[in-house]
C-alpha positions in Angstrom: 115.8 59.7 137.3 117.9 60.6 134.1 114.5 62.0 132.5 113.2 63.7 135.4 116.7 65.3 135.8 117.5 66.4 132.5 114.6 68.9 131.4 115.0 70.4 134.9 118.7 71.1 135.2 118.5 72.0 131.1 115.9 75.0 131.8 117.4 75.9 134.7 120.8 76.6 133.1 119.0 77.9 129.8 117.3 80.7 132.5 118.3 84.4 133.0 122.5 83.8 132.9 122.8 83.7 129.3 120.6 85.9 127.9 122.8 88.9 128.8 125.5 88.5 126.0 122.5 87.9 123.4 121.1 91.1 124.3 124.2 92.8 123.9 124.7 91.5 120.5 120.7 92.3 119.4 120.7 95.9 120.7 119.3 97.1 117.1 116.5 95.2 115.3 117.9 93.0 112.3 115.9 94.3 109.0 117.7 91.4 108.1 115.2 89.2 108.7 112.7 91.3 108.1 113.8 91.5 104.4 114.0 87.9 104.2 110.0 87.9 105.6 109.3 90.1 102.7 111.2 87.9 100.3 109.3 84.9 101.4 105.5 86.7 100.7 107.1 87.6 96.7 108.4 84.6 96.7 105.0 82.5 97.5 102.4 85.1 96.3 104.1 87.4 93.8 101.2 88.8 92.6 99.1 89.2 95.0 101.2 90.9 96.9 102.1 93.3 94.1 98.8 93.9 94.0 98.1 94.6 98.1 101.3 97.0 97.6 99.5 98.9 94.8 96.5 99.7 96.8 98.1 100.1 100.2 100.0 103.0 98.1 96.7 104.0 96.3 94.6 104.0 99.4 98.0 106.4 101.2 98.3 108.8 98.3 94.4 109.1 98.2 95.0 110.5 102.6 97.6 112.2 101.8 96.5 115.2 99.2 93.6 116.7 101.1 95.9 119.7 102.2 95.7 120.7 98.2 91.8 120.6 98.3 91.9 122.7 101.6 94.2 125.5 100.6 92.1 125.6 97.0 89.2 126.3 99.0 90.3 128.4 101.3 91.8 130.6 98.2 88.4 130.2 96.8 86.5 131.5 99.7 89.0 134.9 100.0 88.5 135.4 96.2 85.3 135.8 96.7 85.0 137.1 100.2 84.7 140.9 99.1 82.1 140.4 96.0 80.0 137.8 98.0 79.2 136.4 95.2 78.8 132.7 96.9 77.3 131.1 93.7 79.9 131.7 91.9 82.3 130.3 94.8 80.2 127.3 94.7 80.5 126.5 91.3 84.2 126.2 91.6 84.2 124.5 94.7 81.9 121.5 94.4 83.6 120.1 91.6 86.7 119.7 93.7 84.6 118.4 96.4 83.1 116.0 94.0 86.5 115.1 92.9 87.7 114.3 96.4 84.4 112.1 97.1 85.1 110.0 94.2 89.1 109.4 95.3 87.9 108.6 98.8 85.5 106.4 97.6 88.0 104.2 95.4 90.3 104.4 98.9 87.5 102.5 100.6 87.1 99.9 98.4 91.2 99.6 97.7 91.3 99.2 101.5 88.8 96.7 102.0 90.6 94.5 98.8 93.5 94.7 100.2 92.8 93.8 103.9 91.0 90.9 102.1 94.4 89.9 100.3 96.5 90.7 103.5 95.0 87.8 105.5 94.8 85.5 102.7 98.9 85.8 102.2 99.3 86.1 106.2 97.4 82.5 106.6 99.5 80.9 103.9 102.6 82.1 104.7 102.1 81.1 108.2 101.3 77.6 106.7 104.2 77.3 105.1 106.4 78.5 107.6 105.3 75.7 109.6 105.9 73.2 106.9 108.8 74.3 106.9 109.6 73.6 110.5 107.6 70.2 110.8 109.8 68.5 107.7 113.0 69.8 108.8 112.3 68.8 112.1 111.8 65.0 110.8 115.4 65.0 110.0 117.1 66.4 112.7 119.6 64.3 115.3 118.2 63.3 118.5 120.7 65.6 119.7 118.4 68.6 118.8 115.8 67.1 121.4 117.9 66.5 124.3 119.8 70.0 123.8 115.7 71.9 123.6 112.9 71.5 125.6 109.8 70.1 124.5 108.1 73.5 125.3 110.2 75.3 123.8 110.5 73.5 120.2 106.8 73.6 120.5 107.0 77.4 121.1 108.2 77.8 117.5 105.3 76.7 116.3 103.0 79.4 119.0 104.9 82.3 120.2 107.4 82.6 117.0 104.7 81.8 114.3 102.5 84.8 115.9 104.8 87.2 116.0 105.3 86.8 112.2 101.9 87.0 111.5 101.4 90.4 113.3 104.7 92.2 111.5 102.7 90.6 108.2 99.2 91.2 108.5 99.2 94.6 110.4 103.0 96.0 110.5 104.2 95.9 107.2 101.3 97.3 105.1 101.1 100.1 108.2 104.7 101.1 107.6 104.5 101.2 103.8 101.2 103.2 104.0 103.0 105.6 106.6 106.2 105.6 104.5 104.2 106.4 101.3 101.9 109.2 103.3 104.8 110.9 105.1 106.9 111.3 101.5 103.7 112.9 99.5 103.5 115.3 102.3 106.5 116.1 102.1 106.3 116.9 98.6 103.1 118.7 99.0 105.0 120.8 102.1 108.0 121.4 99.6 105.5 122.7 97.0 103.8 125.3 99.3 107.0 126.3 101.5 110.2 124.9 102.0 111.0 127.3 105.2 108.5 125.3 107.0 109.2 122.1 105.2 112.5 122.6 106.7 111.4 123.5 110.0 109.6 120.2 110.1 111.8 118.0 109.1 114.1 119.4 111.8 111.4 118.4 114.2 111.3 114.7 112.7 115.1 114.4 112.8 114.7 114.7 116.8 112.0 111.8 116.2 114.1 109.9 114.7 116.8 110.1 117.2 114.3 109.5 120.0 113.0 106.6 118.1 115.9 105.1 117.2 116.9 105.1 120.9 114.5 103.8 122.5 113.5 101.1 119.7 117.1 99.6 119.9 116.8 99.3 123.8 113.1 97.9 122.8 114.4 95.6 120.2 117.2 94.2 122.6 114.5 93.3 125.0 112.2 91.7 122.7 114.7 89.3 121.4 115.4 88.4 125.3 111.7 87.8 126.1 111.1 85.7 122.8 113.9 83.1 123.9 112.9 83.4 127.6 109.2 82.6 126.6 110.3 79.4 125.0 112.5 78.6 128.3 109.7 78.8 130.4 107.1 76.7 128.4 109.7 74.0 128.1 110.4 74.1 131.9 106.6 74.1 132.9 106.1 71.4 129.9 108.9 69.1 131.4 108.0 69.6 134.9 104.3 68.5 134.3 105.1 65.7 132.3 108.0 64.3 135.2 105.4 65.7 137.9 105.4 61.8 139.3 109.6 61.5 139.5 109.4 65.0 140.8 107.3 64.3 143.5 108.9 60.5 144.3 112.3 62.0 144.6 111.1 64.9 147.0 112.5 67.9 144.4 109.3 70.0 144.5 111.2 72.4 146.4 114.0 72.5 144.5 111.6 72.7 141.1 109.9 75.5 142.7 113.6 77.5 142.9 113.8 76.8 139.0 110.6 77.5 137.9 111.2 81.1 140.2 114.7 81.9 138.0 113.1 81.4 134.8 110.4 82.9 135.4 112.1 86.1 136.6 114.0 86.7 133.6 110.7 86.2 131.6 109.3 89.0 133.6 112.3 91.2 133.8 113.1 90.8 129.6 109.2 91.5 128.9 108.9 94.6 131.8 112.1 96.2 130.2 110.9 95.3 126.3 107.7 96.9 126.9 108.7 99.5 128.6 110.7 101.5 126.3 108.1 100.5 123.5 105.4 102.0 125.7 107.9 104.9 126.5 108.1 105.9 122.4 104.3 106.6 120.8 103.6 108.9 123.6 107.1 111.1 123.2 106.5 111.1 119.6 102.7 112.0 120.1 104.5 115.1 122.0 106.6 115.9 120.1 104.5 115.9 117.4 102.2 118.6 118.7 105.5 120.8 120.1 106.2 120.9 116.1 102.6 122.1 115.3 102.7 125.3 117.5 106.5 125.5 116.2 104.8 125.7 112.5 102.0 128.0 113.6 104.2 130.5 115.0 106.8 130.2 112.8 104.5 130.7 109.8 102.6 133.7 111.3 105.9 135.4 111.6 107.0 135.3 108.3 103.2 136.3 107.0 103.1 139.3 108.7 107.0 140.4 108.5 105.8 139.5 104.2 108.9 137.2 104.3 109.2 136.1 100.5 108.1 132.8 100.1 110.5 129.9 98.5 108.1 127.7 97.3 108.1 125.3 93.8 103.9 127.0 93.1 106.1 130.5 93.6 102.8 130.8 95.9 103.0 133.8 98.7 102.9 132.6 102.7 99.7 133.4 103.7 96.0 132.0 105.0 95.9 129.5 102.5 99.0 128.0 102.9 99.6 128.2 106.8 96.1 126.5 108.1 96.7 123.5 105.4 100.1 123.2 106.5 99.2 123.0 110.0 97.2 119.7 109.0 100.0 118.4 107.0 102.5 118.7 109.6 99.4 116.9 111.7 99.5 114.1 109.6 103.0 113.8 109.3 104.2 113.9 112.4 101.1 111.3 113.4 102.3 109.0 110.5 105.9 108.6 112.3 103.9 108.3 115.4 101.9 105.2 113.7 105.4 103.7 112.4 107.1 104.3 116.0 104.1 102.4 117.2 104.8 99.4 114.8 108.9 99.2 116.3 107.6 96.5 118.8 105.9 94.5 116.8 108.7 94.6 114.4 111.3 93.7 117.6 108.9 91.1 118.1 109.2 89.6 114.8 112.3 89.9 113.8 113.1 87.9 117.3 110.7 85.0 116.3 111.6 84.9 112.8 116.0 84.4 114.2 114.3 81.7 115.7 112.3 80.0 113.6 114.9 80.4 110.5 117.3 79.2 113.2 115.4 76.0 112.9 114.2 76.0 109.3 118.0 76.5 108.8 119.3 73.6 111.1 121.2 71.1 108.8 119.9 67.3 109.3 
C-alpha cells in the first residue's frame, strides 16, 4: 500500500500549487543557460561549429546586400532613360547581375554545408547530454527516486532533451543569421539615409518593447509547462504501473481527482505559454508593414520638399534610394519577426536545459 500511495500523493502535491512562485521567479528567459548550451557545442565540436558560424554569417551577408544591386540598377536605368541607349545600359548591368548570381550561388552551397554540420553537432550534443544524465544518475541517493517520479526522471531524457535540440538545430543558427542580416542592413540603411534609418529603428524599438513583453510572460509560461509535463508523465507512469493496488483498494475515484489537478495545470501553463508566443509574430508582422508605409511616406516627403540628404555615399534622396529602402526596411523588420518567432522555442529550451543541468548538476 506504501508503493501504491506514494507516487499518487507525490504527483498530486507536485501539481498546479507550487508552480506559481516558480513562475514568478522565471518571468524573463535565462540566457543563462542558453550561454552555457552554446559553451557546451565549442566545447565538444570547436571547429565545426566555428565553421557552421562562418557560413551561417556568409550565407546572411550574401541576403542581406541585394538593396545595393537594386538601387545600382535603378540608377542605371534613369542614366539612361533619356538617351535610350539600352545596350549600353546592359553592358553595365549584367556584370552586376552576374556578380550577384555567383554570391547566391556560394549562399546555396554554404547553406546546404552547414545544415549538414548543424544536425551532425545537434545529434552529438544530444548524446552527450544524455551521457551525462545516465552516469550521474548511477550515483545518485535513493532519495532522488522517492522525492521524483518515474515519469518524470524519464522526461529528462524526452521532453527536456527535445527542447534542446530544437533551440540547437533550428533557433540558434536562425537568430545569428537574423542578427547578422538585421546589422548589414542597417549599415546599408545608414549608408543611403540616416533620416529613414532613424525612423526605422524608432519603429524596431516599439518591437522590441512589444517583444520583450510578451516573451517574458511567454517565457514564464514555458518554464511552468516543462515542469508540469514531467508531473503528469510521472503521475500517469505511477498510476499504470500500481493500476492493480489502485483498483484492490477502491481509489480509482480518488486517482481520477489527481490525474484531473495535474492535468489542469498542464493545460492551463501550456494555453497561457502559447498564447502570448502566438500573440507576438503576428504583432510584429504588423508592425512591420505600419513601418513600411511610415518609410514610404516619409521618404516621398523629403524627395519632393528636396530635403538634403545625410547619408555616408553623400547620395541625394530620390528613386534609387527610396524603392531599395522600402525592401530593406522589408527585410528588416521580417528578420525581428523570424527572431520574435524563435522566443518560444528559446523559453522552451532554456526551461529543459534548468532541468536537465539541474540533474547533470545533482551531487552523488
Amino acid at each position: 500500500m506504501r508503493k501504491s500511495k506514494a507516487p499518487e500523493n507525490t504527483a498530486a502535491n507536485k501539481g498546479a500549487a507550487p508552480a506559481a512562485p516558480e513562475g514568478k521567479r522565471s518571468r524573463r528567459i535565462d540566457f543563462r543557460l542558453l550561454g552555457r548550451i552554446i559553451k557546451l557545442l565549442f566545447k565538444y565540436y570547436p571547429g565545426l561549429t566555428t565553421l557552421t558560424a562562418v557560413f551561417i554569417v556568409f550565407s546572411a551577408i550574401v541576403s542581406s546586400i541585394p538593396p545595393l544591386f537594386l538601387q545600382r540598377v535603378i540608377e542605371t536605368i534613369g542614366k539612361f532613360y533619356e538617351s535610350r541607349d539600352w545596350a549600353a545600359a546592359r553592358s553595365v548591368i549584367m556584370p552586376q547581375i552576374t556578380v550577384l548570381i555567383v554570391l547566391y550561388t556560394l549562399s546555396v552551397i554554404c547553406i546546404l554545408v552547414y545544415r549538414q554540420l548543424s544536425a551532425y553537432i545537434t545529434q552529438g550534443i544530444l548524446y552527450r547530454l544524455r551521457r551525462q544524465m545516465f552516469d550521474n544518475m548511477q550515483n545518485l541517493p535513493i532519495r532522488f527516486f522517492d522525492r521524483n517520479s518515474y515519469g518524470d526522471i524519464m522526461s529528462y531524457y524526452t521532453n527536456d532533451i527535445d527542447a534542446i535540440r530544437q533551440v540547437v538545430a533550428e533557433t540558434l543558427p536562425i537568430v545569428l543569421q537574423s542578427g547578422v542580416i538585421v546589422l548589414t542592413v542597417l549599415f546599408i540603411m545608414a549608408y543611403y539615409s540616416v533620416w529613414l534609418m532613424l525612423l526605422v529603428l524608432l519603429g524596431v524599438a516599439v518591437m522590441l518593447w512589444v517583444s520583450r513583453t510578451l516573451g517574458g510572460n511567454s517565457s514564464k509560461y514555458f518554464v511552468r509547462q516543462q515542469k508540469s509535463m514531467g508531473r503528469t508523465e510521472g503521475y500517469i507512469q505511477e498510476t499504470m504501473n500500481g493500476q492493480k493496488v489502485v483498483k484492490v483498494f477502491n481509489h480509482e475515484a480518488q486517482s481520477i481527482r489527481d490525474f484531473d489537478a495535474v492535468n489542469q495545470a498542464l493545460y492551463e501553463d501550456s494555453f497561457r505559454a502559447h498564447t502570448f508566443a502566438n500573440m507576438l509574430a503576428p504583432i510584429i508582422l504588423n508592425l512591420g508593414n505600419v513601418l513600411y508605409v511610415l518609410v514610404a511616406i516619409v521618404g516621398g516627403i523629403l524627395m519632393i520638399n528636396k530635403v538634403p540628404n545625410l547619408s555616408i555615399s553623400g547620395l541625394a534622396l530620390g528613386i534609387s534610394i527610396i524603392i531599395p529602402f522600402l525592401n530593406m526596411t522589408k527585410q528588416f523588420t521580417g528578420n525581428l519577426n523570424q527572431v520574435s518567432q524563435q522566443i518560444n522555442f528559446i523559453a522552451m529550451a532554456t526551461a529543459g536545459a534548468q532541468r536537465v543541468f539541474a540533474l547533470t548538476d545533482e551531487p552523488p
